[in-house]
C-alpha positions in Angstrom: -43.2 -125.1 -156.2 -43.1 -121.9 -154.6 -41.6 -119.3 -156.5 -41.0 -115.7 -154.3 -39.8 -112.3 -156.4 -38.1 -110.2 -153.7 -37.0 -106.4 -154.2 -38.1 -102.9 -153.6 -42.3 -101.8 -153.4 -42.4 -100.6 -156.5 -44.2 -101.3 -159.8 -40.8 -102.5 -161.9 -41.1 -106.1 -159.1 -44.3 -106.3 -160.0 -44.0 -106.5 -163.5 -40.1 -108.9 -163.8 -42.8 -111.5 -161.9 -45.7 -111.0 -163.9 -43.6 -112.0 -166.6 -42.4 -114.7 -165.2 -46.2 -115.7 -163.9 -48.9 -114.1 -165.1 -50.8 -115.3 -162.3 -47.7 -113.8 -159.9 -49.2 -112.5 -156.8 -48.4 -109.6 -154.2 -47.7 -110.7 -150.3 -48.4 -108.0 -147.8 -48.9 -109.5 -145.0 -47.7 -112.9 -143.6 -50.1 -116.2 -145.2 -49.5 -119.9 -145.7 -48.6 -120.2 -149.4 -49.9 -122.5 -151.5 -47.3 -123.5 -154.9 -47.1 -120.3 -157.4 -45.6 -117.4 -157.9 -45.2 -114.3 -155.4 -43.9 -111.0 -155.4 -42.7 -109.3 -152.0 -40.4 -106.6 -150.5 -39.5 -106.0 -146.4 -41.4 -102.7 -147.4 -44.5 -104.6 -147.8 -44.2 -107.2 -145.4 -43.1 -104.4 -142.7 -40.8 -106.3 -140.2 -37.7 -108.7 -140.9 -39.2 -111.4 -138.6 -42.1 -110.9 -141.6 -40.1 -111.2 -144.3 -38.4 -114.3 -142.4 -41.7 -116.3 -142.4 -42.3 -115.6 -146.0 -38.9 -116.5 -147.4 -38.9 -119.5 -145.6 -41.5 -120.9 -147.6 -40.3 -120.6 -150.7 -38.6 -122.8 -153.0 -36.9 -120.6 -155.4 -36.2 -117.3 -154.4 -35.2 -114.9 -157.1 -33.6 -111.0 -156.3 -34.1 -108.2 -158.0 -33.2 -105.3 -156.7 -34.1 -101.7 -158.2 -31.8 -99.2 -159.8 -32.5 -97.1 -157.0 -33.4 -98.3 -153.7 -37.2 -96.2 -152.6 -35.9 -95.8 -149.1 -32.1 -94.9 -149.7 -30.7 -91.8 -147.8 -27.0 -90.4 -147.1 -26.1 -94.0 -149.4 -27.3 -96.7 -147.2 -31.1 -98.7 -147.6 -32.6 -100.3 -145.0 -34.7 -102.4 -147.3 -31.5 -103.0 -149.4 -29.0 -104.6 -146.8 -31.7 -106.7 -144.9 -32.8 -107.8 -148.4 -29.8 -109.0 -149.1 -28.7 -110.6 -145.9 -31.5 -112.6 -146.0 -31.0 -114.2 -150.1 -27.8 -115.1 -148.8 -28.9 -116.4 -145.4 -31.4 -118.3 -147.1 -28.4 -119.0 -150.2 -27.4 -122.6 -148.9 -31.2 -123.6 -148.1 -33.0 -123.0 -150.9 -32.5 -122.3 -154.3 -31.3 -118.1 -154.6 -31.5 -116.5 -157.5 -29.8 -113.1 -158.6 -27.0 -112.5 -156.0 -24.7 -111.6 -158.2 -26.6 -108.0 -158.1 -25.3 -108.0 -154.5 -21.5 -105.9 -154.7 -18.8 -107.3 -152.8 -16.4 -104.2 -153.6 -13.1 -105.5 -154.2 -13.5 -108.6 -153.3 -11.9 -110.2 -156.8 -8.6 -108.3 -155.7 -8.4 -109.3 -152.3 -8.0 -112.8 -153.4 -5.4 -112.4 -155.9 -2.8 -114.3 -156.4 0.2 -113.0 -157.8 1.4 -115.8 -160.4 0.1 -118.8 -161.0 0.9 -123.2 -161.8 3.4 -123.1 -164.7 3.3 -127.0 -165.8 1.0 -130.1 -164.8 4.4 -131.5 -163.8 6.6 -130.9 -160.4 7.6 -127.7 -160.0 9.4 -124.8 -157.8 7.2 -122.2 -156.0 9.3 -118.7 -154.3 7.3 -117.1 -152.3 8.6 -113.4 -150.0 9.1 -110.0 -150.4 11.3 -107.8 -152.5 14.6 -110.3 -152.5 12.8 -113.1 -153.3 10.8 -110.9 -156.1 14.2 -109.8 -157.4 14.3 -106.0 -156.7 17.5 -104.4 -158.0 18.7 -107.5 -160.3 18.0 -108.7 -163.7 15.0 -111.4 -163.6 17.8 -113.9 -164.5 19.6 -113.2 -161.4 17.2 -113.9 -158.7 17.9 -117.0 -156.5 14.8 -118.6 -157.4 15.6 -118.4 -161.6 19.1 -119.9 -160.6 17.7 -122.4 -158.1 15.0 -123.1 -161.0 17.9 -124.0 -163.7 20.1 -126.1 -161.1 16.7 -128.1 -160.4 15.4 -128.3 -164.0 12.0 -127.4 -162.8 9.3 -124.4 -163.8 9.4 -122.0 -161.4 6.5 -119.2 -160.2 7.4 -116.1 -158.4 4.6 -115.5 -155.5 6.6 -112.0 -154.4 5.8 -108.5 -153.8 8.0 -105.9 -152.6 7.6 -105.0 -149.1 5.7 -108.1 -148.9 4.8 -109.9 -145.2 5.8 -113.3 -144.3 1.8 -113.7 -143.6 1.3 -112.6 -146.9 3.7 -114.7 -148.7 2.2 -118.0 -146.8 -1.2 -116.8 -147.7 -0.4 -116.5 -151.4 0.7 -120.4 -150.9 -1.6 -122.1 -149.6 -4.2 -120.7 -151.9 -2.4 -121.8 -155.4 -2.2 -124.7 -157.3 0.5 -126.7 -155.4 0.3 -130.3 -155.4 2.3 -133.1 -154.2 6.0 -133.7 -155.0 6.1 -129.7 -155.4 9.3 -127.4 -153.7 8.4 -124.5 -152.0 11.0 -122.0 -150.9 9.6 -119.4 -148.4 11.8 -115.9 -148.6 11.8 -114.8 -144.6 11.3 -111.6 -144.1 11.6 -109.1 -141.2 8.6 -110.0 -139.4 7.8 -106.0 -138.4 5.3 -105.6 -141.6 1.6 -106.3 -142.7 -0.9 -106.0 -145.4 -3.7 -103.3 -146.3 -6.0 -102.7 -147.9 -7.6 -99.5 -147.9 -11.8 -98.4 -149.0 -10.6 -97.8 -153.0 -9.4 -101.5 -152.9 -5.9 -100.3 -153.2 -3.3 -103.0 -151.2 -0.1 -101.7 -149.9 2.5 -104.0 -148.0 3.9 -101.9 -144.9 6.9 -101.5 -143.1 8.8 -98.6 -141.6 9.9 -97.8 -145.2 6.2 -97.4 -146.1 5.8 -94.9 -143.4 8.5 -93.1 -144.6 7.5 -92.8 -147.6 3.4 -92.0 -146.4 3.9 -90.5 -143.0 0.2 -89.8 -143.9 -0.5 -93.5 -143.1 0.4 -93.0 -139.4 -3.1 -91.7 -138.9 -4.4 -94.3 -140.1 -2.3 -96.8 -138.2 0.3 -95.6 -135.7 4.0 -96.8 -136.9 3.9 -98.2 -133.3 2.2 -100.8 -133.9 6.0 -102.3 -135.9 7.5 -101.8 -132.5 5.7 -104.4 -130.9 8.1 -107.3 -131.5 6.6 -110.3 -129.5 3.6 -110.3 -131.5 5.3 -109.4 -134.9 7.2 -112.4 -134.5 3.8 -114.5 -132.7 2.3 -113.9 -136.0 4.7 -114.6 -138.6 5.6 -117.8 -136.5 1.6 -119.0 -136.6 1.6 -118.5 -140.5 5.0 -120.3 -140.8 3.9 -123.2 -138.9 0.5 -123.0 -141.3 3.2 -123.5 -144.1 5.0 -126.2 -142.3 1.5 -128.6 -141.4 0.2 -128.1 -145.0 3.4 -128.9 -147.0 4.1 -132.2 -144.2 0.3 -133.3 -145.1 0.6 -132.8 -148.7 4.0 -134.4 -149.5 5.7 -131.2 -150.4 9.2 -130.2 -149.9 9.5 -127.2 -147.9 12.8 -124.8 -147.5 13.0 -122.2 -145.6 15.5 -119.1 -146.2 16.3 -116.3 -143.7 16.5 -113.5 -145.7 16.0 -110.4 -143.4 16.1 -112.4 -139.9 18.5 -110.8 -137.6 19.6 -110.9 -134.2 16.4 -110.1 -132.7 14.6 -112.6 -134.5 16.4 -115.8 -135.8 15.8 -117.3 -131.9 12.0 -118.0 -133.6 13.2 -119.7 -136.8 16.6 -121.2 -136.5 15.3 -124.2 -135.0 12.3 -124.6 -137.7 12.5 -127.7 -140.8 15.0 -127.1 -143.1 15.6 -123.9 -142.1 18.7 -121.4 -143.6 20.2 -118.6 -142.6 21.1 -116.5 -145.3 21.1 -112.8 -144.0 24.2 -111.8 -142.2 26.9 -113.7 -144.4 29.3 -111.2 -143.6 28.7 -109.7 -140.5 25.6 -107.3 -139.1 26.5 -104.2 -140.1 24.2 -102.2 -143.0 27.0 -101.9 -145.4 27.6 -106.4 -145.3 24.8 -108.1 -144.7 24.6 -108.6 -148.2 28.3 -110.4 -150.7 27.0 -107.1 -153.0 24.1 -104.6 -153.6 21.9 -104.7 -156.7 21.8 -101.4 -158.6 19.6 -99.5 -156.0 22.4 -100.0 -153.1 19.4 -101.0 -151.4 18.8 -104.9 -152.0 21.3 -107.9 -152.6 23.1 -108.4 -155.7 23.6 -111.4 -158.0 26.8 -112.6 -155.8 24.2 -112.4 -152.9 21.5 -114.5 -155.0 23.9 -116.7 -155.9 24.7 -117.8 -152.4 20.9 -117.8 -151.6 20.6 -120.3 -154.2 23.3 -122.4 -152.9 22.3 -122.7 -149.4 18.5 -123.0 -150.8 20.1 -126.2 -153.2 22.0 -127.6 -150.3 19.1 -127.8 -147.9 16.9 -130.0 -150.5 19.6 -132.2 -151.2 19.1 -133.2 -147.1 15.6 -132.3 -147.0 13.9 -133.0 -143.6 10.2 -132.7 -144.8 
């Protein structure tokens, strides 16, 4: 068994693998090792094709980095990120010790889901953006608590206002959902996307974001929402995503136009069991919604209502 401490030169190595193995050695240069225990760093060893050779003898390979890197400057270490590449290049070979000192900033975040599997039994997923999450009427009123009651079934709100259709699918296909399930997919206006920025902080844009952070421009242009053919290329890919999984896992699947409009309902009208929802009374901003919620912004409880309905009716001849 061949044991290999890795880290920075310094005396703090020397002594975690002396007290592992008294015997614990020091590798400086590249050798054929014989079973024990060794202590290195890329420091020591000089060149990564060194600290290649060495690694790949081990058996058990165990990290531990320093507080402070020796060789750190303007917040980067040489020795630090080819350390590390190389415990987890080596991660799925041999047995790796001590990478969860390696940071992966944000990383717990960017995998969130929003809500989670309610009951062991069948349930209802809603998955969309700020109509489908409810924005500007009582928690009650949402189409998906009404559809809920009219199916008997638990219900779990994957929403988020401003939220993209790729980011609604995404949220799917990475929960709990098992066979038997109902999914209903809130459509949105396909002219929006998800970021994240360095501080870990996720915001959902559309032209409403920019207006609200024209600062955002600079860091992407509000152009790129004007390009329609591949707005509508992407939230078609993730929809079809949607479609293939629920068709392989025997779930039912509906999907509700809820901001598709002229422009876009060529892409969707066609897909399985597929509803048009926005638009019930004409085009114009003041009736695309039966009523606004109290922000005059989003649909009312009339509005849900009839989501619900249509929703209900399209199960009831599911296609899936």
């Amino acid at each position: 068994m061949i044991t290999i401490f890795i880290g920075d030169n310094d005396i703090n190595l020397s002594i975690v693998a002396k007290t592992a193995d008294p015997n614990a050695q020091l590798i400086q240069q590249v050798q054929t090792l014989i079973p024990g225990t060794y202590y290195t760093s890329l420091s020591d060893l000089h060149t990564i094709e060194n600290l290649i050779k060495i690694l790949d003898q081990a058996d058990s390979i165990v990290y531990n980095p320093p507080k402070i890197w020796s060789d750190l400057k303007n917040g980067f270490s040489h020795q630090q990120c080819w350390t590390e590449f190389y415990c987890m290049y080596f991660n799925d070979k041999k047995t790796v010790i001590g990478l969860d000192n390696i940071e992966t900033p944000h990383k717990v975040k960017m995998l969130e889901l929003v809500d989670e599997r309610k009951t062991s039994a069948k349930q209802l997923w809603v998955a969309g953006c700020s109509i489908s999450h409810g924005i500007g009427v009582d928690k009650s009123d949402r189409y998906g608590e009404i559809l809920s009651k009219k199916l008997n079934l638990s219900v779990s709100f994957l929403t988020q206002s401003g939220a993209s259709i790729g980011w609604a699918v995404d949220q799917l296909l990475r929960s709990d959902i098992k066979p038997n399930d109902i999914i209903v997919l809130g459509i949105t206006s396909t002219n929006r996307f998800t970021f994240m920025d360095n501080d870990g902080d996720i915001s959902h844009v559309n032209t409403r974001y920019y207006e609200v952070h024209p600062e955002f421009n600079k860091v992407i242009s509000l152009d790129i929402l004007s390009y329609e053919t591949n707005n509508n290329f992407s939230a078609l890919k993730d929809i079809h995503k949607l479609i293939n999984f629920c068709f392989k896992t025997n779930v039912k699947l509906v999907l509700a136009g809820l901001l598709i409009d002229y422009k876009t309902i060529k892409y969707f009208y066609d897909l399985p069991n597929y509803t048009q929802c926005y638009g019930v009374k004409g085009l114009n901003l003041n009736n695309i919604f039966l009523d606004l919620g109290t922000d005059n912004r989003h649909p009312g409880p009339k509005s849900h209502q009839y989501y619900a309905e249509c929703i209900y009716k399209k199960l009831q001849n599911d296609k899936t």
